[in-house]
C-alpha positions as CSV (number, residue, x, y, z in Angstrom):
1,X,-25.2,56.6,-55.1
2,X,-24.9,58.9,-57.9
3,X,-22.1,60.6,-55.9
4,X,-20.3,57.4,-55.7
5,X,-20.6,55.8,-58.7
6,X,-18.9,59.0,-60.3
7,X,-16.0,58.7,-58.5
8,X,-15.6,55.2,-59.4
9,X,-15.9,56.1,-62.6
10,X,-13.1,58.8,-62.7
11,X,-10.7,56.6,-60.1
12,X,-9.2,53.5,-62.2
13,X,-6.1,55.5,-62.6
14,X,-5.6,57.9,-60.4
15,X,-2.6,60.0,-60.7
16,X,-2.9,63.1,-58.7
17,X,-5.1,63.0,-55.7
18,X,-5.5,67.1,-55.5
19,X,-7.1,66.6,-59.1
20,X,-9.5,64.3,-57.4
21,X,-10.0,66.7,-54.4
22,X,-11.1,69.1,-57.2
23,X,-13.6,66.8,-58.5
24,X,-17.4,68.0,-58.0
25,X,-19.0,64.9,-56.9
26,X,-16.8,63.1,-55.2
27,X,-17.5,62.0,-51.9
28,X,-16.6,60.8,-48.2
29,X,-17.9,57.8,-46.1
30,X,-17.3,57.6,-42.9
31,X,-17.9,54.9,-40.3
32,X,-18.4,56.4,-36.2
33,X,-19.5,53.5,-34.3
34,X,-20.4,50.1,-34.2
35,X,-23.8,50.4,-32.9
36,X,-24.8,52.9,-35.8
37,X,-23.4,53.5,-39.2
38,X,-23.4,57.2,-40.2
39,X,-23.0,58.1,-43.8
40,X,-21.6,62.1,-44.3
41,X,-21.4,63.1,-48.2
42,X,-19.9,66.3,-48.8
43,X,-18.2,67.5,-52.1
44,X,-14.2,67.8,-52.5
45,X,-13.4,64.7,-50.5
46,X,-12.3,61.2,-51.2
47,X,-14.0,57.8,-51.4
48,X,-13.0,56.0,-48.3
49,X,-14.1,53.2,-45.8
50,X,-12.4,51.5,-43.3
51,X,-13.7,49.1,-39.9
52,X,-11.7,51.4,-37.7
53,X,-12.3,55.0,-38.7
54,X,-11.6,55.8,-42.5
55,X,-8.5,56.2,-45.2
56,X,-9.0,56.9,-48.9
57,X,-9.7,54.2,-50.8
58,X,-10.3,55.1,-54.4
59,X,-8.9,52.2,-56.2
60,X,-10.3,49.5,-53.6
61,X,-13.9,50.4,-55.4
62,X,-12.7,49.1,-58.8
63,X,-10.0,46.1,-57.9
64,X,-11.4,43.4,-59.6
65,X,-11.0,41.4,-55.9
66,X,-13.7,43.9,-54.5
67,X,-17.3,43.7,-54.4
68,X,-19.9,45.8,-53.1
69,X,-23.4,46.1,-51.8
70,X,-26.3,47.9,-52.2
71,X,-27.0,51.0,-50.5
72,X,-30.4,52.7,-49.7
73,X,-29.6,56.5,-49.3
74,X,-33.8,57.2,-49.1
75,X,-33.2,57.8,-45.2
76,X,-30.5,60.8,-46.2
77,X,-31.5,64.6,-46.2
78,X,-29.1,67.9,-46.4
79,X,-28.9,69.5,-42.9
80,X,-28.4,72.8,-42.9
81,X,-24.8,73.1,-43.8
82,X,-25.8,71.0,-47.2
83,X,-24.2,68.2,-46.1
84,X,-26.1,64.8,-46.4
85,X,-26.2,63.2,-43.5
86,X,-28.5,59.5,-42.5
87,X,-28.2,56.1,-40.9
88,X,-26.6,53.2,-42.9
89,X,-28.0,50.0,-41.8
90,X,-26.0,46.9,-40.3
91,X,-26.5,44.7,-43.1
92,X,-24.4,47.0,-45.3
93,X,-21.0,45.7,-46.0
94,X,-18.0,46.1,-48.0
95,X,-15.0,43.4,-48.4
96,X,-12.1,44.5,-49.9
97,X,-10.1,41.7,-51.9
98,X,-11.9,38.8,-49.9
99,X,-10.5,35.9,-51.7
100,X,-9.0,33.1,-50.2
101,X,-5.7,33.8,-48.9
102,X,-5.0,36.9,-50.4
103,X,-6.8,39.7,-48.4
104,X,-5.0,43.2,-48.5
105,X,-6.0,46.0,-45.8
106,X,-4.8,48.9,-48.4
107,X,-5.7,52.2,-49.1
108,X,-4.3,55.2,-50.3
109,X,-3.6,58.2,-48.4
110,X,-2.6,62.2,-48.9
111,X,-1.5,62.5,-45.4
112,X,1.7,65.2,-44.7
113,X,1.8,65.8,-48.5
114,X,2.5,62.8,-49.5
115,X,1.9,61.2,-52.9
116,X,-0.5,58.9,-53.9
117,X,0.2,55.3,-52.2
118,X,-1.1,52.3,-51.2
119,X,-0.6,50.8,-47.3
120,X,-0.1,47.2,-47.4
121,X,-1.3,45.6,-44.7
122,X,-0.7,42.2,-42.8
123,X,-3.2,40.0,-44.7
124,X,-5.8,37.8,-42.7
125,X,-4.4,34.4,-44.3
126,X,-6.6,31.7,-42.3
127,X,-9.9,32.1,-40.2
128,X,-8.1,31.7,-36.9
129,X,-5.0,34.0,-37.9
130,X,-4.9,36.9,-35.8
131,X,-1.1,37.6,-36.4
132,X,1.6,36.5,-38.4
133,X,5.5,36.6,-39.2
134,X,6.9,37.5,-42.3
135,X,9.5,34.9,-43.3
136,X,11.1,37.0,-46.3
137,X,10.6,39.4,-48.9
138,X,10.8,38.3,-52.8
139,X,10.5,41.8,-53.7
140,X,12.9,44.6,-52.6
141,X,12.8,48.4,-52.3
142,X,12.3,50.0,-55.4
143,X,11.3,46.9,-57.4
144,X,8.8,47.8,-60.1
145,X,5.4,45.0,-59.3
146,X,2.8,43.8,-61.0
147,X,-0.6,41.7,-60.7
148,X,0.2,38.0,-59.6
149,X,3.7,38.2,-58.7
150,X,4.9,37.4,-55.2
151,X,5.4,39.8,-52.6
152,X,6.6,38.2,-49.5
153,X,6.0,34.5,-47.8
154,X,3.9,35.2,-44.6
155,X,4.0,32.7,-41.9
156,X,0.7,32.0,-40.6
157,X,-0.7,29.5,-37.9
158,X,-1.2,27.0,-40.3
159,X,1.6,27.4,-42.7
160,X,4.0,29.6,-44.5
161,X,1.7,31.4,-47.6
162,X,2.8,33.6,-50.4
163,X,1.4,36.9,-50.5
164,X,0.7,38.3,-54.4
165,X,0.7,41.8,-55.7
166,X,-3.0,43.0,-56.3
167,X,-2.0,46.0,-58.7
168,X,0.6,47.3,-60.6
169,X,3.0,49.9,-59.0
170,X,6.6,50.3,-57.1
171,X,7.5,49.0,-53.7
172,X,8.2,52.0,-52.3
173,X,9.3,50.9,-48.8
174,X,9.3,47.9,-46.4
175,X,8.0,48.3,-42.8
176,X,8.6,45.4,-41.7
177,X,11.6,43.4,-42.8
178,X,12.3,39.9,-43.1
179,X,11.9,37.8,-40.0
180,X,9.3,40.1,-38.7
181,X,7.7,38.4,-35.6
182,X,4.0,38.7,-33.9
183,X,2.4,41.5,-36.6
184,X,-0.9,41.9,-36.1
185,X,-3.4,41.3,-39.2
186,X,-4.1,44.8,-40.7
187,X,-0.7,46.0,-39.5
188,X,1.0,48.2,-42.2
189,X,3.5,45.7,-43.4
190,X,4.7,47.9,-46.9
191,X,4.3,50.7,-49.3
192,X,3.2,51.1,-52.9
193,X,3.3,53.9,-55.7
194,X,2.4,54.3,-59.0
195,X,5.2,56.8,-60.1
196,X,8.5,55.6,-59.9
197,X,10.1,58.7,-59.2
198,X,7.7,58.4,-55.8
199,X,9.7,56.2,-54.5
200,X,12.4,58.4,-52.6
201,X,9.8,59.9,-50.9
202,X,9.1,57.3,-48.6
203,X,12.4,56.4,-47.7
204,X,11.7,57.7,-43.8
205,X,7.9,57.4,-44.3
206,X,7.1,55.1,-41.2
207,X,3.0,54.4,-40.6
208,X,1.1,56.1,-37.7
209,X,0.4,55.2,-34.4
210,X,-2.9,54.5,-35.4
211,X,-2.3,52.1,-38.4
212,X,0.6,50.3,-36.3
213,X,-1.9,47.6,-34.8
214,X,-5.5,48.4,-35.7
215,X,-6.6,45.2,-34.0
216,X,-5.2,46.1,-30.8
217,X,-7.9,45.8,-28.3
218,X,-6.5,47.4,-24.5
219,X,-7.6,46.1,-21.3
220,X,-11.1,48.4,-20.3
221,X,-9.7,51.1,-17.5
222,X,-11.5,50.6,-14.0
223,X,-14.9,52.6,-13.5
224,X,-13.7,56.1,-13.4
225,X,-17.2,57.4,-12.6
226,X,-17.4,55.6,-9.6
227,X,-13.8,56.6,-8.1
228,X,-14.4,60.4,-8.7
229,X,-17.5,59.9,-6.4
230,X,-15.4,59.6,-3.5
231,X,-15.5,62.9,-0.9
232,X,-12.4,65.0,-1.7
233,X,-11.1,64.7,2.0
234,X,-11.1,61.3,1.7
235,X,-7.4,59.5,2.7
236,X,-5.4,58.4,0.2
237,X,-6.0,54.6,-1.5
238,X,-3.1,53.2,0.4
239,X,-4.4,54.5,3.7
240,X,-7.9,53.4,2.4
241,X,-7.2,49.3,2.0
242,X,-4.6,49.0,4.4
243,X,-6.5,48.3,7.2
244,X,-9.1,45.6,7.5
245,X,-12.3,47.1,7.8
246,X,-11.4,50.4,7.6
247,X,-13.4,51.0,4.6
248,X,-16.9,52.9,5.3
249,X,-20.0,51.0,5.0
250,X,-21.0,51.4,1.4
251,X,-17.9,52.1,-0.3
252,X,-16.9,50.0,-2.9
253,X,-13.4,48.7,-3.8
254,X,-12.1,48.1,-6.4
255,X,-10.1,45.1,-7.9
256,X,-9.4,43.3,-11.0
257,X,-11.2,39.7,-12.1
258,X,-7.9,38.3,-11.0
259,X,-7.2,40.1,-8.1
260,X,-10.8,39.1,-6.8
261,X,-10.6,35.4,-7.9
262,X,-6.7,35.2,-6.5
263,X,-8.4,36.5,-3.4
264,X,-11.4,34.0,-2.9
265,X,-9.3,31.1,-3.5
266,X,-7.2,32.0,-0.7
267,X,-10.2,32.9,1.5
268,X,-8.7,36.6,1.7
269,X,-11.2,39.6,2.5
270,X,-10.1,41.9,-0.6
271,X,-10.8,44.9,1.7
272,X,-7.3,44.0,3.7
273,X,-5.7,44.7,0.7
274,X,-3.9,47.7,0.0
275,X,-4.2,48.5,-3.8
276,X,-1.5,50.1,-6.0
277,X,-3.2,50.5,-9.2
278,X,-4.5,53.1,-10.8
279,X,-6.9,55.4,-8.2
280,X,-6.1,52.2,-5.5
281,X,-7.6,49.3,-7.4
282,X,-6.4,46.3,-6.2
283,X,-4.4,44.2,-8.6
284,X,-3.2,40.4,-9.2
285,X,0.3,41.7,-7.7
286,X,-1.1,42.7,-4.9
287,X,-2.6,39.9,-3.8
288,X,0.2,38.1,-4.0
289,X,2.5,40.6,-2.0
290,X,-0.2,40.1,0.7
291,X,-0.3,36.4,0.3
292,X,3.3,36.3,0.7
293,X,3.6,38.5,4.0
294,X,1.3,35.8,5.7
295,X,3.7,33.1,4.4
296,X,0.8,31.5,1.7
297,X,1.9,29.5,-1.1
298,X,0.2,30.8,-4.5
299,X,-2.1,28.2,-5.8
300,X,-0.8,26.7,-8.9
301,X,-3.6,27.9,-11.1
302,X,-2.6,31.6,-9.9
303,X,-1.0,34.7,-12.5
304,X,2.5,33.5,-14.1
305,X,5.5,34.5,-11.8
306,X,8.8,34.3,-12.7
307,X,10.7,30.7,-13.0
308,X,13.9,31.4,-11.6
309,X,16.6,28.4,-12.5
310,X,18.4,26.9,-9.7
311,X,22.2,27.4,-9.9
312,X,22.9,23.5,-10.8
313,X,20.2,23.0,-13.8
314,X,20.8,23.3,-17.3
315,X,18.4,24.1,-19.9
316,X,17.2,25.7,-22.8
317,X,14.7,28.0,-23.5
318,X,12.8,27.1,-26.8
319,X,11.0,30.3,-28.7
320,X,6.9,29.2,-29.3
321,X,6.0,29.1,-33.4
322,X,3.3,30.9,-34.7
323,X,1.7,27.4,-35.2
324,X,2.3,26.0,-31.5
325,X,1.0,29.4,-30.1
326,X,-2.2,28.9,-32.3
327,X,-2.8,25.3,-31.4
328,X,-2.1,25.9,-27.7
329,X,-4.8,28.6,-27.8
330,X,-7.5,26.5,-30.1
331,X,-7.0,23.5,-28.1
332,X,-7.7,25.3,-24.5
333,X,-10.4,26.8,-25.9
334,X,-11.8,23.3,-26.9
335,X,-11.3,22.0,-23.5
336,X,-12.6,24.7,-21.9
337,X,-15.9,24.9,-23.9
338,X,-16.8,21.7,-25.7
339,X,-18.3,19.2,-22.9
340,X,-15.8,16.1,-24.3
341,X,-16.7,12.6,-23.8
342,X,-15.2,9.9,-24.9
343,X,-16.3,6.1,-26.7
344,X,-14.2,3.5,-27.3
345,X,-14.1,0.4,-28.8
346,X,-12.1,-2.7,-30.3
347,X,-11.9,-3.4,-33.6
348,X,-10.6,-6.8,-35.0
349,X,-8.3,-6.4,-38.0
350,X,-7.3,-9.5,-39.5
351,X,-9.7,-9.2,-42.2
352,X,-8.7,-5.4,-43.0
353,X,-4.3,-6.8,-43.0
354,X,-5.2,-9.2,-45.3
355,X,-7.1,-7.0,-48.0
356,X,-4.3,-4.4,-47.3
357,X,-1.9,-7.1,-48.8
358,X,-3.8,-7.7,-51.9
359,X,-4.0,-4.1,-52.8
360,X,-0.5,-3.6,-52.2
361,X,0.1,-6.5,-54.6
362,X,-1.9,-4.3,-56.8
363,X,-0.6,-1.1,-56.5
364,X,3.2,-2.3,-56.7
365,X,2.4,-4.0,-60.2
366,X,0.4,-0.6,-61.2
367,X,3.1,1.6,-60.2
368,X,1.1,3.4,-57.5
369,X,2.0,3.9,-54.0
370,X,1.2,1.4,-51.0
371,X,-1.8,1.6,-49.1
372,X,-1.5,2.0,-44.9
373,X,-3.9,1.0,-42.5
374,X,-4.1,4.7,-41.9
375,X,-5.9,5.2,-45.3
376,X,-8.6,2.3,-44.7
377,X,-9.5,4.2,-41.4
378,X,-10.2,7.3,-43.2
379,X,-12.3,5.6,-45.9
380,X,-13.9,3.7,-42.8
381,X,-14.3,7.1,-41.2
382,X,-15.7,9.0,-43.9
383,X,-18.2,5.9,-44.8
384,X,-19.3,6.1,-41.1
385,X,-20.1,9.9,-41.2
386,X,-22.3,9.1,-44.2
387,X,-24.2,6.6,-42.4
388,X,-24.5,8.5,-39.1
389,X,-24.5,11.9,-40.6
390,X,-25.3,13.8,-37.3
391,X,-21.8,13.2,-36.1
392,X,-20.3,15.2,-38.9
393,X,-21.9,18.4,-37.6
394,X,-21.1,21.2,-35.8
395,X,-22.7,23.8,-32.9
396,X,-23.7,26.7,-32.7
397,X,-25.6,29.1,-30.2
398,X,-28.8,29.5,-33.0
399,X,-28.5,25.8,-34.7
400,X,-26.7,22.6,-35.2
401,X,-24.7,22.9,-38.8
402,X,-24.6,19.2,-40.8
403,X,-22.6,19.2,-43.4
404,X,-23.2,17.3,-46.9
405,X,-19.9,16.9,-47.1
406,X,-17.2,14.4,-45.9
407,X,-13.9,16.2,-45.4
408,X,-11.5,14.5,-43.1
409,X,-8.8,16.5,-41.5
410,X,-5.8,13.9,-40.8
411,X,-3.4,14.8,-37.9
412,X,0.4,15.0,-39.1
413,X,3.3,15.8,-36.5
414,X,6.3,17.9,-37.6
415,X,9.1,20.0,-36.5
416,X,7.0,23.1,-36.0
417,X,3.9,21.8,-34.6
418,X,0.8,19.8,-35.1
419,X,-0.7,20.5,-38.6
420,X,-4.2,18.8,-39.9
421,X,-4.2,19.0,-43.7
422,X,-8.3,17.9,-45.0
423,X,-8.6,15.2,-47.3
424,X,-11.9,16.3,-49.0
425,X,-15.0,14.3,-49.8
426,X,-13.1,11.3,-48.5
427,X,-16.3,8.8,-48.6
428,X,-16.2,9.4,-52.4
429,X,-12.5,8.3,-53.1
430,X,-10.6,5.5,-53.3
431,X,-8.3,4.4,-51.5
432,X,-5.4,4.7,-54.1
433,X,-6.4,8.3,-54.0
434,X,-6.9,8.8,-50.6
435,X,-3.5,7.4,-50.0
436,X,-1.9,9.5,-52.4
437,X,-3.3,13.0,-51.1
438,X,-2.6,11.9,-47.4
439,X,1.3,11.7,-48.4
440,X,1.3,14.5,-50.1
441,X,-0.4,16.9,-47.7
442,X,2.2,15.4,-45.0
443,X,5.4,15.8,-46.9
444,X,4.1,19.9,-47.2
445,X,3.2,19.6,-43.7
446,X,6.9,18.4,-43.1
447,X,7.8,21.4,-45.8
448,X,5.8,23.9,-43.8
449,X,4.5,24.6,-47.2
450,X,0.8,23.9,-46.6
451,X,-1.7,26.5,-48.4
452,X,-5.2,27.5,-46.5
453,X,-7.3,25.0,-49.4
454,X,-4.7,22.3,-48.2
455,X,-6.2,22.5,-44.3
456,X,-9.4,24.3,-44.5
457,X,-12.8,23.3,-44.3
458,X,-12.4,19.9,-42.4
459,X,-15.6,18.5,-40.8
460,X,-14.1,15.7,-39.0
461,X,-10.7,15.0,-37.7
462,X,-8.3,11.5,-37.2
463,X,-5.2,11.2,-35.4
464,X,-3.4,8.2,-35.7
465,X,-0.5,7.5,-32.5
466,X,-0.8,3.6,-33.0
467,X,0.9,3.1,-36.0
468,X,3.7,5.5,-35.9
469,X,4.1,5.4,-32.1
470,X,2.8,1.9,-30.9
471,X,0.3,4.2,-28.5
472,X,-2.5,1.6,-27.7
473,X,-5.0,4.0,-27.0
474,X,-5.7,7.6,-26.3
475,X,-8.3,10.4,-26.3
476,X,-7.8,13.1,-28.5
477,X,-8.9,17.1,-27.9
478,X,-11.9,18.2,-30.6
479,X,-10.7,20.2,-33.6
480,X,-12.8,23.4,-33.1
481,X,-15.4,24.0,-34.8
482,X,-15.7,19.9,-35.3
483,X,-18.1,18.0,-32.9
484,X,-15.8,14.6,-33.0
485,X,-12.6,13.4,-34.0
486,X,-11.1,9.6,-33.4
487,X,-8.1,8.7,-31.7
488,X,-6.2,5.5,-33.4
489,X,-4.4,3.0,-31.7
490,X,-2.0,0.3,-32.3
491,X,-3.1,-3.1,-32.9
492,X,-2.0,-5.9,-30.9
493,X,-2.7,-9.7,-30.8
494,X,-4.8,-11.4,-28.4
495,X,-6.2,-14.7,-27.4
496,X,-9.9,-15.1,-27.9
497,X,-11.9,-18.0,-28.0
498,X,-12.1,-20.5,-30.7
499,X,-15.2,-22.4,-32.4
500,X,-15.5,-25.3,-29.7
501,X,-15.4,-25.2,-26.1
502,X,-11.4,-25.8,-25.6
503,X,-10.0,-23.9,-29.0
504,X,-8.3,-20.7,-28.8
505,X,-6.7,-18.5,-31.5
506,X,-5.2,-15.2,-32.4
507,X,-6.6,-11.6,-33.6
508,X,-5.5,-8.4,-33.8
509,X,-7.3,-5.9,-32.0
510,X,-7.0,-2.0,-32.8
511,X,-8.3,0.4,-30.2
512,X,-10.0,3.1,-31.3
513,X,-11.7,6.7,-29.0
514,X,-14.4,8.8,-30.2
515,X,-13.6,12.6,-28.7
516,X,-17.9,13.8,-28.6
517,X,-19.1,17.2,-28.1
518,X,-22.0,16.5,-26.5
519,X,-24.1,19.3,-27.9
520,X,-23.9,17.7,-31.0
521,X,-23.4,13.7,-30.2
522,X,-25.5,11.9,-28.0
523,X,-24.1,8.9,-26.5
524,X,-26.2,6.7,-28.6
525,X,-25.2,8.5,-31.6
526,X,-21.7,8.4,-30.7
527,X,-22.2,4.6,-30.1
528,X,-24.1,4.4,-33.4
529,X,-21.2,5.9,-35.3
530,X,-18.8,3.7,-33.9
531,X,-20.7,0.7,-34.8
532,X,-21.0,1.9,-38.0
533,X,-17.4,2.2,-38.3
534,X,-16.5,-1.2,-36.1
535,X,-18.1,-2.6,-39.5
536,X,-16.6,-1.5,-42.1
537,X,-13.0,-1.8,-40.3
538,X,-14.1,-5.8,-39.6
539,X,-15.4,-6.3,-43.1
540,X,-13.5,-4.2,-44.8
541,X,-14.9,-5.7,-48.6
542,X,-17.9,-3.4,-47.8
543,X,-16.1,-0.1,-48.1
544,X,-15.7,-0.9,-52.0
545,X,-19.2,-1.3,-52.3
């Protein structure tokens, strides 16, 4: 550590990297592999550390964003060149201006004798972000920068964020202009320098191959072990899997997931398919060239084809945003791995309109905005998850997580897509307040102007289609991680029966669903929950106590 702490001292403001090459104990880290962590210290090198290999990172030590652990060199020895040389455990980590939304992948660099700079990266800006657009620059080429100022607004899946300058410098130059589409977090987005006179320098400087998409992760290669096994005089693939049958006992052949699944489903031996891939694996194409010789239809659920347009339709092909791409993804993975089940139940309403009313009354002599029926649900919500507290939970493999708080993520439609701001600690507001944040967060919604606090952190979600839309009932998707969120109806009037034998009279019903992951919610808790919240909606007095 002495090594290390050295350079940190002598790095706050570095101005020449060759004088730091020069230094005598300076030092390199280096990661190799996942599975182990090898440390190499060796004098005349720079500080660096990085997930995917390593770039110099002298200044990333001292940001104030940065923070550290401890490390245990008693494992390292010299070997015989004098270079130390040990095992770093797992549990050490280092994260590099982790704060909220501002989280930099930067570093500087002496490649191709260049001078010092820093590599800006595409900033992770939400936990499910894995790429993002840049909607414009606020900065341009040459523009002197400093701590806290705006760079660029990044469009996320969530919202449209503004990414600040972290330190003092020059932008030097813009990879990737404005309206930049699909860049993959950690992608080189810009470059900074501390000198001005640096700045022409960089005016072709374009990032290499390996900094271009660092989070890139290729589809794995078939076996190739297994193929150069085959005898040398064996016939070509083609020849191979042309033939049914053809294939000696014991040979294997090889096919993609797809191929193999496309196959079973049209009970197709794979063997009478001739492969074209790489060494004769058998590929999704394939199959469906066979499949169409023998005059099979492809099974809807089969690999995309081509949608070609008949000549007397007219249409209009609509580009996906970042935010419907990220929704479409979250909510198939919900379906796909949270067992749903749904509750639901009828709640009468007459008593929850009528208190509505009197604090309206209130809030128009007060100055403060109206209350909806959509704000009483979320108090009634938040009250319920209090009472029933497994239901605001979530799984995982090792545990169930309850939380100890009550944050409510509330369902707003827009232009771009579905967004979910959170209304935090909802069972300990009012409904003046509650009603307030819940028009706020929509009108930013509407204003694509939503910040990662604004939607984060939600433990249980509600989506409301009955007010807006008249939608008498639905079943909602779950809201990853969440284990439940309800699905609000419209409420319409119904005959029921009076006090005596012959009398009849009118109520309003509201239909509400309970979406349950079933890991988390049994049915009795569900139907607990529910009750729970059937009573506060049908005596709504009690939520103010």
């Amino acid at each position: 550590m002495t090594y290390a702490y050295h350079v940190i001292n002598h790095s706050r403001k570095l101005r020449n990297v060759a004088a730091l090459l020069r230094q005598e104990h300076s030092a390199s880290i280096r990661w190799f592999s996942n599975s182990t962590r090898t440390l190499v210290c060796r004098n005349e090198d720079t500080v660096g550390i990085h997930q995917h290999g390593y770039v110099s990172a002298q200044r990333q030590f001292v940001s104030r964003h940065a923070t550290y652990s401890t490390m245990s060199l008693s494992t390292f020895k010299k070997n015989e060149c004098g270079v130390m040389v040990g095992k770093m455990d797992r549990s050490i980590s280092f994260s590099l201006l982790n704060r909220s939304h501002k989280h930099l992948s930067r570093g500087y660099s002496s490649d191709s004798g260049l001078p010092p700079h820093q590599e800006i990266g595409m900033p992770s800006l939400s936990p499910t972000m894995t790429e993002g657009n840049i909607a414009r620059w606020l900065k341009k080429e040459g523009e002197k920068v400093t701590p806290g100022e705006v760079l660029c607004e990044v469009e996320t899946d969530k919202a449209t964020v503004e990414m600040e300058c972290m330190e003092e410098g020059y932008l030097a130059k813009i990879i990737k202009g404005d309206g930049s589409k699909e860049i993959k977090v950690g992608e080189v987005i810009a470059i900074t320098v501390e000198e001005e006179e640096d700045i022409e320098k960089f005016k072709d400087y374009t990032p290499s191959a390996s900094d271009a998409k660092p989070v890139a992760t290729p589809e794995p290669a078939p076996p190739k072990p297994e193929v150069a096994q085959e005898p040398p005089s064996a016939p070509a693939p083609e020849s191979k899997v042309s033939e049914p049958g053809s294939a000696p006992a014991g040979d294997r052949i090889f096919a993609s997931p797809l191929a193999r699944k496309l196959a079973e489903d049209n009970n197709v031996k794979i063997s009478s398919i001739k492969g074209t891939g790489p060494d004769g694996l058998i590929v999704k194409a394939d199959v469906e060239d066979y499949l169409a010789s023998r005059g099979k239809e492809v099974p809807a659920g089969a690999p995309k084809t081509k949608v070609g347009a008949a000549p007397d339709l007219d249409y209009t092909d609509i580009p996906h945003s970042q935010i419907r791409k990220i929704t479409a993804s979250r909510l198939l993975f919900s379906k796909q791995t949270i067992p749903h089940y749904y509750l639901t139940v009828d709640t009468c309403v007459d008593r929850l309109m009528e208190l509505r009313s009197q604090l309206n009354q209130l809030q128009e002599s007060s100055g403060g905005k109206r209350i909806s029926v959509n704000d009483l649900v979320i108090k009634a919500a938040a009250l319920a998850l209090r009472k029933v507290p497994q239901c605001n939970s979530s799984w995982t493999d090792d545990y169930i997580r309850q939380y100890h708080n009550v944050n409510i993520n509330v369902a707003v439609q827009t232009d771009n897509g579905l967004y979910v701001p959170v209304i935090r600690d909802a069972d300990k507001k009012g409904l003046s307040k509650i009603s307030e944040e819940v028009k706020n967060l929509a009108q930013k919604a509407k204003d694509n102007s939503l910040k990662p606090e604004d939607y984060e952190g939600g433990t249980f979600t509600v989506s409301n289609l009955g007010g807006p839309f008249g939608v008498k009932q639905f079943c909602a998707i779950i809201n990853p991680p969440q284990a439940g969120i309800l699905a609000v109806g419209s409420a319409e009037k119904k005959v029921v029966p009076g006090a005596g034998s012959d009398q009849y009279k009118f109520a309003s019903f509201m239909s509400v669903t309970l979406s349950c992951d079933h890991r988390v919610i049994d049915g009795a808790i569900g139907a607990e929950w529910l009750k729970a919240f059937k009573g506060y909606i049908e005596n709504p007095e009690s939520m103010l106590l």
